[in-house]
C-alpha positions as CSV (number, residue, x, y, z in Angstrom):
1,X,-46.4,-32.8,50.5
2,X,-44.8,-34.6,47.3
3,X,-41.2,-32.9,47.0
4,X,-40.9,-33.4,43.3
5,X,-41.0,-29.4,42.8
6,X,-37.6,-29.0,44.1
7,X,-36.0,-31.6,41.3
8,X,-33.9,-29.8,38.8
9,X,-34.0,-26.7,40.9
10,X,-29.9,-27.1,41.7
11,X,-28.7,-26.8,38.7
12,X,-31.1,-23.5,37.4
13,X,-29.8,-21.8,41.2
14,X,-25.9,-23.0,40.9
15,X,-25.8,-21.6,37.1
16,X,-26.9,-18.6,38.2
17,X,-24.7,-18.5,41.0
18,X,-21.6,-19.3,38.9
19,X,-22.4,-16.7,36.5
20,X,-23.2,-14.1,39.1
21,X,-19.9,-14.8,41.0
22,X,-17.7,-14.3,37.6
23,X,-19.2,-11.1,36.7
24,X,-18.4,-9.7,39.7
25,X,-14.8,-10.7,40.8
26,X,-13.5,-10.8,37.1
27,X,-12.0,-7.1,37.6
28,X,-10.0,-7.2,40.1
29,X,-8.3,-10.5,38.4
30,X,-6.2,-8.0,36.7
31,X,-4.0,-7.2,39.1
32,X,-4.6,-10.3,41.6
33,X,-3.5,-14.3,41.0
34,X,-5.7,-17.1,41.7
35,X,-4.4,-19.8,43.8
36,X,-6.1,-23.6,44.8
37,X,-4.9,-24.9,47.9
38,X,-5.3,-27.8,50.0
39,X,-3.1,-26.8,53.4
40,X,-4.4,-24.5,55.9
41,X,-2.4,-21.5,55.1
42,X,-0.1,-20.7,52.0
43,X,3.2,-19.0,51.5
44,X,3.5,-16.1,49.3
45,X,7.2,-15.8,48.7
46,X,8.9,-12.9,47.1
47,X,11.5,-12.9,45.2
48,X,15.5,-14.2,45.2
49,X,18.4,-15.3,43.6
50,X,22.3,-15.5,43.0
51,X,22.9,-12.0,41.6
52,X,25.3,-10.9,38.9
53,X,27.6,-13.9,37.6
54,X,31.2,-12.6,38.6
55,X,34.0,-13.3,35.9
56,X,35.6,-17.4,35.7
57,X,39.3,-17.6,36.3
58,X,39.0,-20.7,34.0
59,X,40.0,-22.8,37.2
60,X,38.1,-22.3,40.4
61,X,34.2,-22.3,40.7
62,X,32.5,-19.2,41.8
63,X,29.8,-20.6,44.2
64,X,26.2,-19.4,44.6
65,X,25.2,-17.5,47.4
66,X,21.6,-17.1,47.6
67,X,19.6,-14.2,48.8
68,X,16.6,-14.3,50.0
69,X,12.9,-12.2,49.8
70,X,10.4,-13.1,52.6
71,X,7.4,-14.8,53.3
72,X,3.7,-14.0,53.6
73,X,1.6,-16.4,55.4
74,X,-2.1,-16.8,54.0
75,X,-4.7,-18.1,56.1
76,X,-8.1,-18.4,54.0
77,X,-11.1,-18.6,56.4
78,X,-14.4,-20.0,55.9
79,X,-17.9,-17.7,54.6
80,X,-21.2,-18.6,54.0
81,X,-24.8,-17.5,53.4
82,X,-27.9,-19.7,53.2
83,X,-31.4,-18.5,51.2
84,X,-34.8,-20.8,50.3
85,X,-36.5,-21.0,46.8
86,X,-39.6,-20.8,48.1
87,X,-42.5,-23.6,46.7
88,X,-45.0,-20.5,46.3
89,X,-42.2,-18.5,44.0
90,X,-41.4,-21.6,42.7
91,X,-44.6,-22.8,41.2
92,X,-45.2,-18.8,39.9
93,X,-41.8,-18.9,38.1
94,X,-39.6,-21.8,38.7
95,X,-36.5,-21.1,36.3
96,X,-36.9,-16.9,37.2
97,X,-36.7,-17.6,41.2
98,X,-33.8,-19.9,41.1
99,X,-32.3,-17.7,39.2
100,X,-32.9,-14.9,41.5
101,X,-31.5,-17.3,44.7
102,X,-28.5,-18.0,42.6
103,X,-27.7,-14.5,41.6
104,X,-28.0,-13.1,45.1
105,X,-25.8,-15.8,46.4
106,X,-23.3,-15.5,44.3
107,X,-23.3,-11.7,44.4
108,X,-23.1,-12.0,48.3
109,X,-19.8,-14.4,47.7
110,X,-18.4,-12.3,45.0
111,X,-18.6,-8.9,47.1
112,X,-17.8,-10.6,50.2
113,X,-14.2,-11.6,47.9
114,X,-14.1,-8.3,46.5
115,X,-14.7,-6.3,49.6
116,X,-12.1,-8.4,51.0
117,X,-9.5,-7.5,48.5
118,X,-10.1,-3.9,48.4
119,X,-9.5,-3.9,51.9
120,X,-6.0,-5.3,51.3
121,X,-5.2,-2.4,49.2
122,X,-6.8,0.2,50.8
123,X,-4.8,-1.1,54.0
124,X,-1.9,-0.7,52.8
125,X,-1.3,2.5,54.5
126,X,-1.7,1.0,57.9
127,X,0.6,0.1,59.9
128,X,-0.9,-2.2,62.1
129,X,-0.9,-4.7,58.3
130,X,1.7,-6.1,58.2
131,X,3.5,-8.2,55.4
132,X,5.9,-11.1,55.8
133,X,8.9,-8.4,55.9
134,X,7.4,-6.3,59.0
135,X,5.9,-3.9,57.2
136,X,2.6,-2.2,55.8
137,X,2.2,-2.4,51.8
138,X,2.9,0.9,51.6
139,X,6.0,1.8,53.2
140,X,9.5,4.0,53.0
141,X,11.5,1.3,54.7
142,X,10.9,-2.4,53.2
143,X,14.0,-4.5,53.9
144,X,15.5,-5.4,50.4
145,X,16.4,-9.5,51.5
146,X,16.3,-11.3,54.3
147,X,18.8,-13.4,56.2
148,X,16.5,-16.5,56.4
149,X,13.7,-17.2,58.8
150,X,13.8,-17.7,63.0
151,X,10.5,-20.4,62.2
152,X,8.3,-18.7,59.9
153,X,9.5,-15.1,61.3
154,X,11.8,-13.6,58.2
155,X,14.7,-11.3,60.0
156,X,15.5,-8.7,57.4
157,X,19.8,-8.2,55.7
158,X,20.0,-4.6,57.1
159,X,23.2,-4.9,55.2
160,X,21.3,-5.0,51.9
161,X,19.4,-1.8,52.6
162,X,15.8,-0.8,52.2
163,X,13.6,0.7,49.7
164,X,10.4,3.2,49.6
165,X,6.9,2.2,47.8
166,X,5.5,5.1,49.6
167,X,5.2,8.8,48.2
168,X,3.1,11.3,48.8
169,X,2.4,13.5,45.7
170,X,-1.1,14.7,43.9
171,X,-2.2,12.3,41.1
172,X,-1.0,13.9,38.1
173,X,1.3,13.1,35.1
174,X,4.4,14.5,36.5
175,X,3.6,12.5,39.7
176,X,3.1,9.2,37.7
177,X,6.5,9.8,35.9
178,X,8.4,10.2,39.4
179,X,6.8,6.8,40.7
180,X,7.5,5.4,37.9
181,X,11.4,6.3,37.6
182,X,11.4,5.0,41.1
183,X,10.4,2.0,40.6
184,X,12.4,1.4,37.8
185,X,15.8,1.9,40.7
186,X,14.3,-0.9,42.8
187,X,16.4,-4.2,43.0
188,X,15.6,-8.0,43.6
189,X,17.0,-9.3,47.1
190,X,20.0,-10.6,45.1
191,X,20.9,-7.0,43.9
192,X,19.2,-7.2,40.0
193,X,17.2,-4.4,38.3
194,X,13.7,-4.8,38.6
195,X,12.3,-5.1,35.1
196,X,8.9,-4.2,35.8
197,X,6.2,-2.0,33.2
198,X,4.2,0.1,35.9
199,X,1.5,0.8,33.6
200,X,-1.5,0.6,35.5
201,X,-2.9,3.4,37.4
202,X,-4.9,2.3,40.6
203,X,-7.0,5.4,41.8
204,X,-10.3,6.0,44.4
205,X,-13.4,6.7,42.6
206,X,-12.8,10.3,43.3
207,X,-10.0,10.4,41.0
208,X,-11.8,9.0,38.1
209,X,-12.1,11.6,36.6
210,X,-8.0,12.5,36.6
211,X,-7.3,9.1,35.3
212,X,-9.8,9.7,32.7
213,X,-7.7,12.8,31.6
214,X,-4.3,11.1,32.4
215,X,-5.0,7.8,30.6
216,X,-8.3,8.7,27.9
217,X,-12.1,8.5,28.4
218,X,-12.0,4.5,27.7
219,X,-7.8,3.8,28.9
220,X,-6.9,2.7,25.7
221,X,-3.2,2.3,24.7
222,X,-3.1,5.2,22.2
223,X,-0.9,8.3,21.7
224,X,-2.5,10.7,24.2
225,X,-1.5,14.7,24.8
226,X,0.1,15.8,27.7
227,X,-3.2,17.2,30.0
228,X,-1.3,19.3,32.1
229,X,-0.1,21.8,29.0
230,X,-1.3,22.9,26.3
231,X,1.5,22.3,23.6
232,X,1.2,19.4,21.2
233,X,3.9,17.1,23.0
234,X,2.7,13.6,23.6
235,X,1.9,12.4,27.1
236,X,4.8,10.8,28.6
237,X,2.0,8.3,30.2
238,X,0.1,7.7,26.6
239,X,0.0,3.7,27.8
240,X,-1.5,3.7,30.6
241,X,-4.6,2.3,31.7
242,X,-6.9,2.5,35.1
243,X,-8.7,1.0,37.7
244,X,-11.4,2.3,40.1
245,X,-10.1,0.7,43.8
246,X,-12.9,2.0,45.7
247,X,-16.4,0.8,46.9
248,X,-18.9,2.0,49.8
249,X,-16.3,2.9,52.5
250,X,-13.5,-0.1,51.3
251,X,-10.4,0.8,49.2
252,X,-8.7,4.1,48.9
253,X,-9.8,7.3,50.0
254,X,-10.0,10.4,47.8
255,X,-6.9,11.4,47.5
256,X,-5.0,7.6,47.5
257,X,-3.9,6.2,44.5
258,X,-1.0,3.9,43.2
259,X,0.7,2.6,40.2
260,X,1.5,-0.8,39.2
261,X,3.1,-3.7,36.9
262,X,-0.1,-6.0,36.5
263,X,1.8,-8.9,35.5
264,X,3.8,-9.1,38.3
265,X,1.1,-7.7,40.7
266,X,-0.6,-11.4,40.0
267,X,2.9,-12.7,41.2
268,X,2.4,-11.8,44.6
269,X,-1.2,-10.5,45.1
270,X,-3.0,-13.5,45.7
271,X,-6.9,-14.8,46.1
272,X,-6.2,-18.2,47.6
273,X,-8.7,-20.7,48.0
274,X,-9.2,-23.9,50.1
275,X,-12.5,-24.1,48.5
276,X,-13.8,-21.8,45.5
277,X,-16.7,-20.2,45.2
278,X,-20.1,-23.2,45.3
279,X,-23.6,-23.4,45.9
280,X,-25.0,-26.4,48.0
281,X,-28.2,-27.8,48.2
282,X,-29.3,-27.5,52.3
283,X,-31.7,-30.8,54.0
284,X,-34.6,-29.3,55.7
285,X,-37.7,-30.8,56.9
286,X,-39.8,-28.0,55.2
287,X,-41.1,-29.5,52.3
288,X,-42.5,-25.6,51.4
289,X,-39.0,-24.7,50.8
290,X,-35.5,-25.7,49.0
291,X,-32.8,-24.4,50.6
292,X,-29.4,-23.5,49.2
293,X,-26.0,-22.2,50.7
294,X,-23.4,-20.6,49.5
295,X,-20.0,-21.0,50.4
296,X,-16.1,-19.8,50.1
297,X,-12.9,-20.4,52.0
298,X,-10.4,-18.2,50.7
299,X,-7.6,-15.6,52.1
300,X,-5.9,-12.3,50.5
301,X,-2.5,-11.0,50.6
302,X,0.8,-9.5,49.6
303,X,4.1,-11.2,49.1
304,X,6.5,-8.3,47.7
305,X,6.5,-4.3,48.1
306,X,8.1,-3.7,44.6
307,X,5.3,-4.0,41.9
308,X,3.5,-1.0,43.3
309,X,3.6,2.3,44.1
310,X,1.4,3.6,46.6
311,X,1.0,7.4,46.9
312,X,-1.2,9.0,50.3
313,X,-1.2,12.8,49.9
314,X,-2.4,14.9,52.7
């Protein structure tokens, strides 16, 4: 059978499939950076530095010291998922069933990212994921620095202390207020405030409905009143915007929520790819069907503890 049927198929199925793949993953690129990498894992590294300058004699040169954050290895594996425009479909509605092969496979590689991603965050309570300083996301003991690495194994300063991303209070305004004057007494490694804006409210899609009261029906940065009174005072949270983390049985449970700098959750939340997002025309000897696959290789993870707030009531 002449083949000619399957010319110009590629690019109606790989538009679709871009498009497809964009509207999908483009929310959660709020809060997580995009990286393009050709080794076979990545480093996330947290922050560091030399700490407060201490006074100049006028003579003698005060030395840096530097202290150190840890490291979070990323190893991005490989995904794919092959489906045929058939030459039956084809010859009905050429242009509708590429499009439909292209949207399903880029659907397929956009959930399989975003499942992937909620399932960071959602894990964050367990102990058994751990981040490049020994612990889980969410927990009341990360190590402030490290004293360097033994390989790529970071052994934490115990001399430097620890700090707690990890409460366990009720969504509600007070709540947010406590996480966020916590956050605001977290350090770098090197000893520095953290100047971070934790003005993003992560919630499960059970608590919608809160952050709709908390932040305003469409989480607009306006002047909001307090929900939990009913004087005229203005909510102390009036800024805040929120995100639904939460999909089938991925993400947080019902009670889980968090809160969060954005900006600096890109810093160290990171999608990275070995290979983005593609679809690629298959051979086969069926000359009654086109195939076409599509493919990822990417990895999630965490570098840094103290952009987020994770709260796990019982």
């Amino acid at each position: 059978m002449n083949t000619a049927w399957k010319t110009d198929n590629y690019k109606f199925v790989g538009k679709a499939f871009d498009y497809a793949y964009a509207n999908r993953i483009n929310k959660l690129l709020g809060i997580m950076g995009e990286v393009n990498s050709n080794s076979i894992d990545y480093e996330i590294t947290a922050s560091g530095g030399y700490g407060e300058m201490p006074v100049y004699n006028g003579s003698d040169l005060n030395e840096a010291t530097k202290m150190r954050g840890f490291k979070t290895i990323i190893t991005p594996q490989e995904y794919s998922l092959t489906e045929a425009v058939a030459y039956k479909q084809a010859k009905i509605d050429k242009s509708g069933e590429c499009r439909r092969v292209g949207e399903y496979l880029g659907d397929a590689a956009a959930m399989t990212v975003y499942i992937h991603a909620l399932r960071v965050i959602g894990g964050a309570f367990d102990g058994n994921k751990l981040g490049g300083d020994g612990k889980s996301w969410a927990a009341t003991d990360h190590p402030v620095a490290s004293k360097g690495s033994n390989g790529r194994i970071f052994v934490p300063d115990e001399e430097a202390g620890t700090f707690s991303n990890l409460i366990t209070d009720t969504l509600s305004v007070s709540a947010i207020t406590s996480a966020q004057s916590l956050a605001s007494r977290f350090v770098t490694p090197d000893g520095l405030p953290v100047l971070q804006d934790m003005n993003l409210l992560l919630v499960s899609p059970e608590l919608e409905a809160e952050a709709k009261k908390i932040c305003g029906e469409n989480a607009k940065f306006r002047p909001l009143r307090n929900p939990e009174d009913n004087t005229n005072a203005a909510n102390p949270v009036g800024d805040l915007q929120y995100m639904v983390i939460g999909g089938g049985k991925d993400g947080f449970t019902a009670k889980q929520w968090a809160i969060c700098d954005p900006v600096l959750m890109k810093r160290i939340f990171k999608l990275v790819y070995i290979t983005r997002p593609k679809v690629l025309p298959s051979d086969t000897e069926n000359p009654l069907k086109d195939l076409y696959t599509g493919y990822v290789d990417f990895g999630i993870g965490w570098g840094d503890a103290r952009p987020i707030i994770f709260s796990n009531p019982n």
